[in-house]
N, C-alpha and C positions, 0 to 999 in steps of 0.2 A: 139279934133278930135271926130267926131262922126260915128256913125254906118255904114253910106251913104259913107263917104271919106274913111273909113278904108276898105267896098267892093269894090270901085273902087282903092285904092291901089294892091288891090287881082288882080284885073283883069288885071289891067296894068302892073302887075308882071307875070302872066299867059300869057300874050303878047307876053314876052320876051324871047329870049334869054338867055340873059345875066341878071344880079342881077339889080333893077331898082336903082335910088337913092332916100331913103326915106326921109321922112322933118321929122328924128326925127333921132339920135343916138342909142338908142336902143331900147329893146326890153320894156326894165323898163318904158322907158318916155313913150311908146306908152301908152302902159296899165294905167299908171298915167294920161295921156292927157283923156284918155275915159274916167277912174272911177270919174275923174272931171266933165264929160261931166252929169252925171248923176244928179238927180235933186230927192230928196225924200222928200216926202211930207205925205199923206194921205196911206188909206190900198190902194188902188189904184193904187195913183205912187208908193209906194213900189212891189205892183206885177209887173205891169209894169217895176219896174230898174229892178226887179232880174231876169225877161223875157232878159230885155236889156243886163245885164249882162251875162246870159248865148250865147247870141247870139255871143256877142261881144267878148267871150272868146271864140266860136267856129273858128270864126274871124279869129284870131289872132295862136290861132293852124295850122289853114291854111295857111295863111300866112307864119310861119313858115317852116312847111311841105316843100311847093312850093320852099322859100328861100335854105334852107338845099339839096333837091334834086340838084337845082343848084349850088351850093357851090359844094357837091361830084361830080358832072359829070364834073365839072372843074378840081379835082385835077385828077380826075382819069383820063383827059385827058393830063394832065400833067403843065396847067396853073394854074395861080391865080388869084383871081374872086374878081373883083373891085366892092363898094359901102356897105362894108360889115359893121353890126351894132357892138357893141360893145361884144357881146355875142356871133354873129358868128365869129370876130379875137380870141376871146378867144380858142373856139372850131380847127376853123384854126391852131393857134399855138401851139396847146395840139401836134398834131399831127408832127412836129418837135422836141416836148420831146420825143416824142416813140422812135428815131434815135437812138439815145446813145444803145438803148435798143434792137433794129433787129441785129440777128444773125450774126456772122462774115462771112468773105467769102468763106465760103466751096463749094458756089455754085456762088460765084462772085458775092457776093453781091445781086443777082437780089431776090427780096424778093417781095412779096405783105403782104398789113395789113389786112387779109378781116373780114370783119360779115357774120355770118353764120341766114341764113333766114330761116333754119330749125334744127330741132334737127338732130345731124349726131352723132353715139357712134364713129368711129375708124378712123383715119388714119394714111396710113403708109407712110410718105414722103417720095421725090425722094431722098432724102441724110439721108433717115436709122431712122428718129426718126419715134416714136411712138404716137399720139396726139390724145388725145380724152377722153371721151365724150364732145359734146357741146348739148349747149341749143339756141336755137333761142334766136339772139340779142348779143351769146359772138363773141370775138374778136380775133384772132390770129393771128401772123406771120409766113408765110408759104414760102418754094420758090415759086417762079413765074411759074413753071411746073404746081405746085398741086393748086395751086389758080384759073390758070388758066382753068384745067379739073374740077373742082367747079363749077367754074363759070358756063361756057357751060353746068353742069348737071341743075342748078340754084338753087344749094346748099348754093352758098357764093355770096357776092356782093365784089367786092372789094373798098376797103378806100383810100387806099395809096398806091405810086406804089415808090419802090428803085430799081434804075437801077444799081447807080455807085458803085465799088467795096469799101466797106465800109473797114476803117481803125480799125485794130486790140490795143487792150490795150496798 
């Protein structure tokens, strides 16, 4: 793959929706598919690849980015998002190990997983705990009250949304 197919991959995922389907499995082969694409030769085409290169890695970040955004706005709509690469199932199914792991139902269960997009030191949830300090980018399990007044400040983003009453030990 070259530089020209992997920007019109971009596009045609900015197009969309919904996740496109790509002519590659993952994220690996893509990046393998390019650095093969590369040709080094003289001082020349070595500036040239490493130009190419950086291009192509900016690429492929983006790519990401765009994919990932979509991935989240599906779960936090509460579907799941078809033609995903081997790296985004990964990340997908991280996010059903957390289960075991969200709060019991003191508050029936309803819980969000969110990232905090700013540093925030304190809070005091609807059901009495204590939480904090965060750094932009940590992670917590909050009830779906305090998630939600996050959000709306656009303190937090949310991850993962548990509605049903989660089963105790």
């Amino acid at each position: 793959m070259n530089l020209r197919e992997l920007n019109d991959l971009i596009k045609a995922e900015m197009g969309r929706e919904s996740l496109v389907k790509l002519p590659f499995k993952s994220y690996r082969e893509l990046a393998a598919s390019i650095g093969g694409s590369l040709r080094v030769g003289g001082a020349l085409e070595n500036a040239l690849s490493g130009v190419y290169s950086s291009d192509a890695k900016s690429a492929i970040i983006a790519l990401i980015r765009i994919r990932m955004e979509k991935i989240l706005a599906a779960v936090r709509s509460g579907s799941t998002p078809k033609n995903l690469l081997a790296e985004e199932k990964r990340i997908l199914n991280s996010l059903s190990y957390l289960e075991p792991l969200l709060p019991r139902s003191d508050y029936n269960g309803r819980v969000r997983i969110v990232s905090f997009g700013i540093q925030f030191l304190r809070i005091r949830t609807s059901n009495g705990n204590e939480m904090g300090p965060f750094r932009k980018g940590d992670v917590a399990v909050l009830p779906v009250e305090d998630a939600e007044d996050l959000m709306i400040r656009k303190i937090v983003s949310i991850i993962y949304r548990k509605e049903k009453v989660l089963k105790g030990d």
